[in-house]
C-alpha positions in Angstrom: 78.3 117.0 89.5 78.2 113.1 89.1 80.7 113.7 86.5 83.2 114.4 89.2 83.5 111.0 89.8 83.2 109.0 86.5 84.1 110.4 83.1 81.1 110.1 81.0 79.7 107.4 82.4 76.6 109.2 84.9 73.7 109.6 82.3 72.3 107.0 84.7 70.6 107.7 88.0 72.2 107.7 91.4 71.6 104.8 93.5 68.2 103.2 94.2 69.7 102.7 97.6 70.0 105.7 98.9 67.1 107.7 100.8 66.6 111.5 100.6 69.0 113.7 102.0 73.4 112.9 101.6 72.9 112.3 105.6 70.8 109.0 105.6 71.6 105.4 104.7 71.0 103.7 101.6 67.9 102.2 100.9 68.6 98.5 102.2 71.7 99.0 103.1 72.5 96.7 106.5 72.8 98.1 109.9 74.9 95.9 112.7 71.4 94.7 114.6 70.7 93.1 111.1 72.5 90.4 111.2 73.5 87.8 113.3 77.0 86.1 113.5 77.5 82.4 113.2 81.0 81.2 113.6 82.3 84.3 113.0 80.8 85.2 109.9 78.3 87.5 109.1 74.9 85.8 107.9 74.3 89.0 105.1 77.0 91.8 103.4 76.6 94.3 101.3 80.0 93.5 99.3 81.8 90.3 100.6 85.4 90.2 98.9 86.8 86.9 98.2 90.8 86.7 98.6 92.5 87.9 101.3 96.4 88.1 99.7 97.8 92.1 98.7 95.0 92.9 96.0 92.1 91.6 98.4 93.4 93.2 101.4 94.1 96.4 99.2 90.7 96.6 98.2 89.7 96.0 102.4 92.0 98.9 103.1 90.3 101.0 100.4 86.9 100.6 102.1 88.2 101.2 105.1 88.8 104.7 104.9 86.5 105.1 102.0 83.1 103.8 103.0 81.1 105.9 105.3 78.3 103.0 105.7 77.3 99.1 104.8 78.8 96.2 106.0 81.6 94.2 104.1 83.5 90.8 105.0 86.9 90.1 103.4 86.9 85.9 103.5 90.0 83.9 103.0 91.1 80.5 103.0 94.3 80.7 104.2 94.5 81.6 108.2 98.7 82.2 107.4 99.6 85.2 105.5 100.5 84.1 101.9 99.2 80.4 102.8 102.2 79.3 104.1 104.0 79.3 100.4 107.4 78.8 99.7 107.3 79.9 96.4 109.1 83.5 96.0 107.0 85.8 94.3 105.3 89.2 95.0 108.4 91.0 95.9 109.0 93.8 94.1 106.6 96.6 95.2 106.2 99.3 93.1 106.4 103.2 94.1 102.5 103.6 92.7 101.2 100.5 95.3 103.3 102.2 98.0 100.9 105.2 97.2 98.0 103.8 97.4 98.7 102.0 100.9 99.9 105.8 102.0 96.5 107.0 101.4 95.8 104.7 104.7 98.8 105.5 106.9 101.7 107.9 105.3 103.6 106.0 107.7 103.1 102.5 106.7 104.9 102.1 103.2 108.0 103.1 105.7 107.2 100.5 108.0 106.7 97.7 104.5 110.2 98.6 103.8 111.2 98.0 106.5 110.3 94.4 106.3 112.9 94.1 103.2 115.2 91.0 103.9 118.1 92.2 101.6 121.8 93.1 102.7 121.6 96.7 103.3 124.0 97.4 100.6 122.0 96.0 97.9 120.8 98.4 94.9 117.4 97.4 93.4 119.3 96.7 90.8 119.8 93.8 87.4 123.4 93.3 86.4 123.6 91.2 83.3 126.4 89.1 82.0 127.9 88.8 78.6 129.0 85.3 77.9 130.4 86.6 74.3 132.9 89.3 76.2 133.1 87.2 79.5 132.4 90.4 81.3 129.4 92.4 82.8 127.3 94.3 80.3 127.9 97.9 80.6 123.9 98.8 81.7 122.5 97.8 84.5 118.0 98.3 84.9 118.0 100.4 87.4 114.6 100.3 89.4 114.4 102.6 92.4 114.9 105.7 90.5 112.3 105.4 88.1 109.7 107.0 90.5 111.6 110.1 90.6 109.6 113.1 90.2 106.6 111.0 89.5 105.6 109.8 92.9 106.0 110.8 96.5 106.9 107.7 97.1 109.6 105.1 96.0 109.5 101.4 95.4 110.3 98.2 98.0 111.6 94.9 97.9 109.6 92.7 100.6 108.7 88.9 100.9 104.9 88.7 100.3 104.3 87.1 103.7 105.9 90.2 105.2 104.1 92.6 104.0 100.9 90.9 103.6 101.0 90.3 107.2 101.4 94.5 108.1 98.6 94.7 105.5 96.5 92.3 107.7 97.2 93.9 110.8 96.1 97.5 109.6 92.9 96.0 108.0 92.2 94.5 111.3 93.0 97.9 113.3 92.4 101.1 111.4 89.6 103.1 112.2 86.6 102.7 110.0 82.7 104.1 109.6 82.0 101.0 107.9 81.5 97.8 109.2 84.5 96.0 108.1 85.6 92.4 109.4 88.5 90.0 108.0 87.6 85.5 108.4 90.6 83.6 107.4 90.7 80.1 107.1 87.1 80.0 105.3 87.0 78.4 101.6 83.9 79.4 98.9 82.4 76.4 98.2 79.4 77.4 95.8 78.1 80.9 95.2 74.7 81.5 93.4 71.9 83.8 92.8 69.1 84.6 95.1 66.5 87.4 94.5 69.3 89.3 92.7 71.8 89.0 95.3 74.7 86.2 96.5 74.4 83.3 98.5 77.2 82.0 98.7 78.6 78.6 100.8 81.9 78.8 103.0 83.4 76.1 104.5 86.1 76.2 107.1 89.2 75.0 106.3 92.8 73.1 107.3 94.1 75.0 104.7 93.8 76.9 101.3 93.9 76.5 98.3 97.5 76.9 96.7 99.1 78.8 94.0 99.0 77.8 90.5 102.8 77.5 89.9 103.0 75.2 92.8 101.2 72.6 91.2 103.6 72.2 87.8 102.9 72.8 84.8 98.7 71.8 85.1 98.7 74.6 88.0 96.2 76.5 86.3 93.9 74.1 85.0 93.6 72.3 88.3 90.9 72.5 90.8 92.0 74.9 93.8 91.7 72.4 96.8 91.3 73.3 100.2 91.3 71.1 103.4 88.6 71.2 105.5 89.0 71.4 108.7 89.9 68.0 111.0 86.4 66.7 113.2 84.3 67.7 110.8 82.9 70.3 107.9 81.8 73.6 109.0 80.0 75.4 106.6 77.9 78.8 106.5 75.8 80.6 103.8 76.4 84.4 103.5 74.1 86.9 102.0 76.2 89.4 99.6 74.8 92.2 97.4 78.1 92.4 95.6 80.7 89.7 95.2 84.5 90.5 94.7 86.9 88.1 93.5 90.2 88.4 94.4 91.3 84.8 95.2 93.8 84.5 92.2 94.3 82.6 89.0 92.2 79.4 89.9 89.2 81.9 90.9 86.3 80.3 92.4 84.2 83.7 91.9 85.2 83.9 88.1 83.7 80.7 87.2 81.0 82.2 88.5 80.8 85.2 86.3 79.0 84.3 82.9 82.0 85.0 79.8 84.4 85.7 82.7 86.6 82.7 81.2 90.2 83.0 80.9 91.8 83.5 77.1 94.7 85.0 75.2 97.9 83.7 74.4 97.8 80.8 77.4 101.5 79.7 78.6 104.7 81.3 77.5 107.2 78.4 78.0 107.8 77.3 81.3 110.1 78.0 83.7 111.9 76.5 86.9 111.9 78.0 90.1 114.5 77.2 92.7 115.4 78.3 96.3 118.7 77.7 97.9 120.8 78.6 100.6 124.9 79.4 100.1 127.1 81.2 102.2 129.2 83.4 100.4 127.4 83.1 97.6 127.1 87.1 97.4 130.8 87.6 97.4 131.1 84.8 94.6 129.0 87.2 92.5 130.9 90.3 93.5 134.0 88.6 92.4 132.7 88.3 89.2 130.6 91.3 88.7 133.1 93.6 90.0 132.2 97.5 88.8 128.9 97.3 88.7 126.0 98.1 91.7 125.2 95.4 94.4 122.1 94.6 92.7 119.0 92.4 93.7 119.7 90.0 90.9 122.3 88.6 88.5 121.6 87.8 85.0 122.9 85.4 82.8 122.5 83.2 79.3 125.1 80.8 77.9 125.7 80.8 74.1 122.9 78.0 73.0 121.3 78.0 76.0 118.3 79.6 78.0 118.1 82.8 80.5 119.3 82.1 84.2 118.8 84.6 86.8 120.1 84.7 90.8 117.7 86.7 93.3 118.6 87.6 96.8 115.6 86.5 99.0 117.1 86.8 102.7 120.6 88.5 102.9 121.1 87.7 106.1 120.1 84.2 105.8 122.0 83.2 102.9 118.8 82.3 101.3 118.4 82.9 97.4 116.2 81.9 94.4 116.6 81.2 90.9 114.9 81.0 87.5 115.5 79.4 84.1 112.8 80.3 81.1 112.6 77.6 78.9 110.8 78.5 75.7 108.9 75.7 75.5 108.2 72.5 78.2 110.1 70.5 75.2 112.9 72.5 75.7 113.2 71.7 79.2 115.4 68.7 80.3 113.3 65.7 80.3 113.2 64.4 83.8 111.7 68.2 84.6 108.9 67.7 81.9 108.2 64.5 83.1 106.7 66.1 86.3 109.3 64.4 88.6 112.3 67.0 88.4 110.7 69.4 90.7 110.4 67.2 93.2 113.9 67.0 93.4 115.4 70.1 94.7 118.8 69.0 94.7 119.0 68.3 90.7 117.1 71.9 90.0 119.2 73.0 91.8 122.1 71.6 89.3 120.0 72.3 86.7 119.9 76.1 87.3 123.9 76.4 88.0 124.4 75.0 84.6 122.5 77.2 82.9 124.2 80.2 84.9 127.4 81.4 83.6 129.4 81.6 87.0 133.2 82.2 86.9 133.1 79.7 90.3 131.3 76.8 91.0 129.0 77.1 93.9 130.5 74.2 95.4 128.8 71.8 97.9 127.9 74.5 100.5 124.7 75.4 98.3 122.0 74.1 99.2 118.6 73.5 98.0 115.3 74.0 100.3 112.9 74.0 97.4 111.8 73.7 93.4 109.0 74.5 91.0 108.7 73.5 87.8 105.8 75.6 86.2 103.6 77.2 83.3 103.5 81.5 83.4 100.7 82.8 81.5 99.3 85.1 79.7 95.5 85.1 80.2 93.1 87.6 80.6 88.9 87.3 81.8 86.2 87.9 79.3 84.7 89.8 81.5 85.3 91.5 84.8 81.8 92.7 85.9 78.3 91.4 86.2 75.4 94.1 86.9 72.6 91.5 88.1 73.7 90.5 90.8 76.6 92.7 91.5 79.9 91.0 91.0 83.8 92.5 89.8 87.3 90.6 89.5 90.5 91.7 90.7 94.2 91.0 90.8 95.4 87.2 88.9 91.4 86.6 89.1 91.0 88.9 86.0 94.1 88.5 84.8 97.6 86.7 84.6 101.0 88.0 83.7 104.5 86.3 83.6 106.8 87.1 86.2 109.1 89.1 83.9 108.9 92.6 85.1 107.1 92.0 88.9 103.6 93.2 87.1 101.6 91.2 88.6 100.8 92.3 92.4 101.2 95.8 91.4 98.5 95.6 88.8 96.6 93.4 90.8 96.5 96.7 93.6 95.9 99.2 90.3 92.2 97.1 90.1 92.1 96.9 94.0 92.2 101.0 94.5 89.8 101.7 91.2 87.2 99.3 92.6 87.6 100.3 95.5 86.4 103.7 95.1 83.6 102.7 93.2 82.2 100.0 95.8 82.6 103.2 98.6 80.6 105.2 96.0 78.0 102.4 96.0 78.0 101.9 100.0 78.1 105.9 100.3 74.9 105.7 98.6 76.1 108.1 95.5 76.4 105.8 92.6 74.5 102.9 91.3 76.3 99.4 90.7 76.2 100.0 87.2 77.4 103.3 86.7 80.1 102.9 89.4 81.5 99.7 87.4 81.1 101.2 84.5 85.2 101.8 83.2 86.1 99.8 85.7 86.9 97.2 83.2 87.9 98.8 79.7 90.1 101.3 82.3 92.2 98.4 83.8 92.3 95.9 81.1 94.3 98.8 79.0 96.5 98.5 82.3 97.0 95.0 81.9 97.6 94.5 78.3 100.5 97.6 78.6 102.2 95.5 81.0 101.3 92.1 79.4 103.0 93.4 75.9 106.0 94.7 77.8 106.6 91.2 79.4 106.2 89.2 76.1 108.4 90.9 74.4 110.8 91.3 77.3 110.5 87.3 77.2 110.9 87.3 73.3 114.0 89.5 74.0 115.5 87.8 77.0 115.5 83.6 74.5 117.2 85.3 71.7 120.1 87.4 73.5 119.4 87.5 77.4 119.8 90.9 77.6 117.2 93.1 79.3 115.7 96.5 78.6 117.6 99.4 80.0 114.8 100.7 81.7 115.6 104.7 82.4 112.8 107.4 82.6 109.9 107.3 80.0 111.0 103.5 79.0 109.2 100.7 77.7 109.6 99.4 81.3 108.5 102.6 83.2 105.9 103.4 80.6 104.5 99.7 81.5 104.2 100.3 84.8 102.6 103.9 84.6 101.4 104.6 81.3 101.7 107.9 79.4 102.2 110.0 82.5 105.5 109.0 82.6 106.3 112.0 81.0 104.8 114.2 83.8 101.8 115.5 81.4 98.2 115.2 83.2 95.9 112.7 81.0 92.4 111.8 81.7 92.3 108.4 83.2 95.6 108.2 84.2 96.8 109.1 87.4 98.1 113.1 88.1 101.7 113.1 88.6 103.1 114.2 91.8 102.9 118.1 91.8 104.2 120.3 94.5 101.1 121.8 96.4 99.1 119.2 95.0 97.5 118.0 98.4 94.7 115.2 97.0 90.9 114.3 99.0 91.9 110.5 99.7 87.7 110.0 100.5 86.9 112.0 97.6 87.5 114.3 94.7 90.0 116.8 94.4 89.9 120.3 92.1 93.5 121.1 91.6 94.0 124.8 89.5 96.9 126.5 88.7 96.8 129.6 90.2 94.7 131.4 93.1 92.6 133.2 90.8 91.1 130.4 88.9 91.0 128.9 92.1 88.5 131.7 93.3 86.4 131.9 90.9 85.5 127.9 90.4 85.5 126.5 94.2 82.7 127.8 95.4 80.5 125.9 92.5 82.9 122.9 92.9 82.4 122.6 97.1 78.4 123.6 96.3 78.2 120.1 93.3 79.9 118.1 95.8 77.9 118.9 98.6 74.9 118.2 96.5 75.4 114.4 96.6 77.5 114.2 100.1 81.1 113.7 98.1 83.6 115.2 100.1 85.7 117.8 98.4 89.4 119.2 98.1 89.9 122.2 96.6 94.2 123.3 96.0 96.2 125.6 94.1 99.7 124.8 92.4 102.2 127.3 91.3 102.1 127.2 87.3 105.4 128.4 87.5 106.6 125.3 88.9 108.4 123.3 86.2 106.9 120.2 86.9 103.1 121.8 86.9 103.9 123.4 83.9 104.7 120.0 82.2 101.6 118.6 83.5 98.6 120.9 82.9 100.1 122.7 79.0 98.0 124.7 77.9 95.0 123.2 80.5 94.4 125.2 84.2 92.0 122.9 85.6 91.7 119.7 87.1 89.7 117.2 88.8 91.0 113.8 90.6 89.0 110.7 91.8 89.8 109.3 95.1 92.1 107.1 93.3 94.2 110.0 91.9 93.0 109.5 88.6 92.4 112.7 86.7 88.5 112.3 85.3 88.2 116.1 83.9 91.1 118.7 82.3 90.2 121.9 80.6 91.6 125.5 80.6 89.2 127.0 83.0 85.9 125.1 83.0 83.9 123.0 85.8 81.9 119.9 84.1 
């Protein structure tokens, strides 16, 4: 029955925490009159996550409606939602992270895209130009259609501080069994082991720590400072059983996981980052794109020189951003190597209508609010887990991905739902810490290195001739993002596809058969193995003559799904 959750990886016991009988508690596990609160924090956890931006509030979210027991504290240093950044990032949202977040709420990936800032007109969307023919390339990479048939749900366009902020407000209000509380504005300081568990130092703070890209081209390699808090330091020691980091590329947790160190190929070039405000600058565009969709971003790159792109960040404000790759810092003009370009909005913002081939000259009305001048990477942990005492990474704290392609938070929320599963499994008392990480790692690194070879060579493509993948279903692009189950087939350890009928146990596993005989004659073992170790169940029948269940199961009848959607067993008519 422990199969049902993790494929081959349950030769070991269940957890040492858990007392006899599914009804009562773990073995250690914390009650509410255990602990006292001091300034707001808890003084011990049983998981305390570390990061409170999409990927650390995903994995809050997960527990949430996951964990039946144990107490958990989601701690970040930034009281703001996205710490107050500037920088654009974060935006695209991909139909799979819209999933998971429905699990929660089927209504709130509505209410996310609702949030979306664009004119309503606007197609998600990249039109390309063709300097040589001095017209628009005939192809356009179309985004919102490649969930079609693949998910119930479709992909969004929101400014991180947006929907970070409905993410923090349905952490703080959703009903829960666990004990579950959120403490922004509190930096980790030191974390170390005690009797196999955490202790780890917060400190209050002004302000957190902020992201790499906004500190140039050393982003990454410098310290992640954080203000403490005017009249004095206030610090507290918390007691965790399992640490979580999710508090992005400069992670404090990772440098405190043993061969968690970042390698791989380190920067790819470096690029400039821009945001402006220009009235009209949409019908400028139009003028010259004219036949092609409204899209979310134009796309450009002058004979001899290096890809320029225009985003729409707030239609209704007139507010835009803009990119230039360079592939190298030595390509880049000098005064932006020499650290002080950024600092001058005004010349980025030259800097990036040069390299954009614009029939019209954006004139003095454009203005510019803001600039970066940073490194992307391509980095990846060492190591994601650590058994003694517990800790995982998640999201840009396990691993780093250029821009190209909007990987990054949707990964980042991949890690966020498979650990979260597997820390509910641990609270719920029916997996140990090993054997619930275990997979956890090899299962999204594979993720991450399927979206980090797309967005090398998308780079490798975009210096030599600036034109971009044509995206379309079962592309490199949509294959990226999803896998092999872009072509509707059911894989173990990849998620199902969307089947009609296919109704899935969001706190548990799911049996999914094709037809209502199979269906009768394995439930009742199914229902009896789950009730065994306290899992709850799902049991549901598709039609095989459905076209799209047909494509996924082949020759196979049977199915079972983790919490997470992920199928874990497939055979013709066999339990595990």
């Amino acid at each position: 029955a422990r199969f049902l959750l993790l494929k081959g990886a349950l030769a070991r016991p269940l957890s040492p925490w858990r007392l006899a009988g599914a009804a009562g508690a773990p073995s250690g596990m914390l009650s509410s009159s255990l602990s006292s609160i001091a300034f707001g924090l808890p003084e011990k956890v049983d998981v305390l996550v570390v990061g409170g931006g999409p990927v650390g509030l995903t994995l809050a979210g997960q527990l949430l409606h996951l964990a039946q027991r144990g107490r958990v504290a989601l701690v970040e240093a930034n009281e703001e939602p996205c710490g107050g950044s500037r920088l654009p990032k974060a935006q695209l949202i991909s139909a799979l992270t819209m999933e998971t977040w429905s699990r929660w709420d089927a209504a709130l990936p509505r209410k996310i895209r609702g949030l979306c800032r664009l004119r309503p007109e606007t197609t998600m969307d990249l039109v390309s130009w063709d300097s040589d023919k001095q017209a628009p390339r005939s192809t356009a990479v179309g985004l919102q259609a490649l969930s079609e048939g693949l998910s119930k749900e479709s992909h969004g366009w929101v400014q991180q501080p947006l929907y970070e902020a409905a993410l923090r407000s349905h952490v703080a209000s959703a009903p829960r069994e666990c004990e579950l509380t959120t403490h922004y504005g509190w930096n980790v300081v030191d974390a170390t082991e005690t009797d196999g568990e955490w202790s780890v130092v917060l400190e209050q703070t002004e302000r957190g720590g902020r992201h790499y890209a906004e500190d140039g081209l050393d982003g990454l390699a410098t310290d992640d400072t954080a203000a403490p808090k005017a009249g004095g330091r206030v610090r507290q020691t918390v007691l965790a059983r399992v640490l979580v980091g999710c508090d992005g590329g400069r992670s404090s947790v990772r440098r405190r996981v043993p061969g968690a160190d970042l390698c791989g190929q380190g920067g790819l070039g470096a690029s400039l980052t821009v945001v402006f405000r220009r009235p009209g600058m949409e019908a400028l565009l139009r003028r010259q794109f004219a036949g092609t969709p409204p899209g979310v971003a134009y796309c450009f790159k002058k004979e001899g020189g290096w890809p320029a792109s225009v985003w729409q960040l707030d239609g209704a404000a007139e507010l835009y951003f803009g990119f230039v790759s360079f592939p190298s810092v030595s390509d880049a003009p000098a005064w932006l190597s020499d650290g002080a370009g950024a600092a001058d909005p005004a010349k980025a913002l030259e800097a990036l209508e040069a390299a954009c081939d614009c029939a019209e000259p954006w004139g003095p009305d454009a203005e510019a609010r803001d600039s970066w001048f940073w490194t992307p990477y391509s980095l990846c942990a060492g190591k994601w887990t650590l058994q003694r005492p517990s800790a995982a990474l998640a999201g840009d704290a396990a691993h780093l991905l250029s821009p190209v392609g909007g990987f990054g938070m949707n990964v980042g929320v991949g890690d966020a739902a498979s650990l979260g599963w597997r820390l509910a499994a641990i609270l719920n008392g029916w997996l140990a810490p090993d054997a619930a990480f275990s997979g956890y790692e090899a299962e999204r690194r594979e993720a991450w290195a399927r979206c980090n070879d797309y967005v090398v060579s998308e780079r490798a493509r975009l210096m030599s001739s600036g034109s971009r993948d044509a995206g379309g279903r079962g592309g490199a692009y949509e294959t990226a993002l999803l896998g092999a189950c872009v072509d509707g087939r059911a894989r173990v350890g990849l998620r199902l596809p969307s089947l009609p009928g296919a109704l899935l146990e969001a706190r548990g596993v799911t049996l999914v058969v094709v037809g209502d005989d199979l269906a009768a004659a394995v439930e009742p073992a199914f229902r009896a193995a789950c009730d065994r170790i306290g899992i709850p169940c799902r049991a549901c029948s598709v039609d095989g003559a459905e076209a799209a269940v047909a494509a996924a199961f082949g020759d196979h009848r049977l199915a079972i799904c983790r919490p997470d959607a992920v199928v874990t067993h497939l055979s013709a008519a066999s339990l595990p």
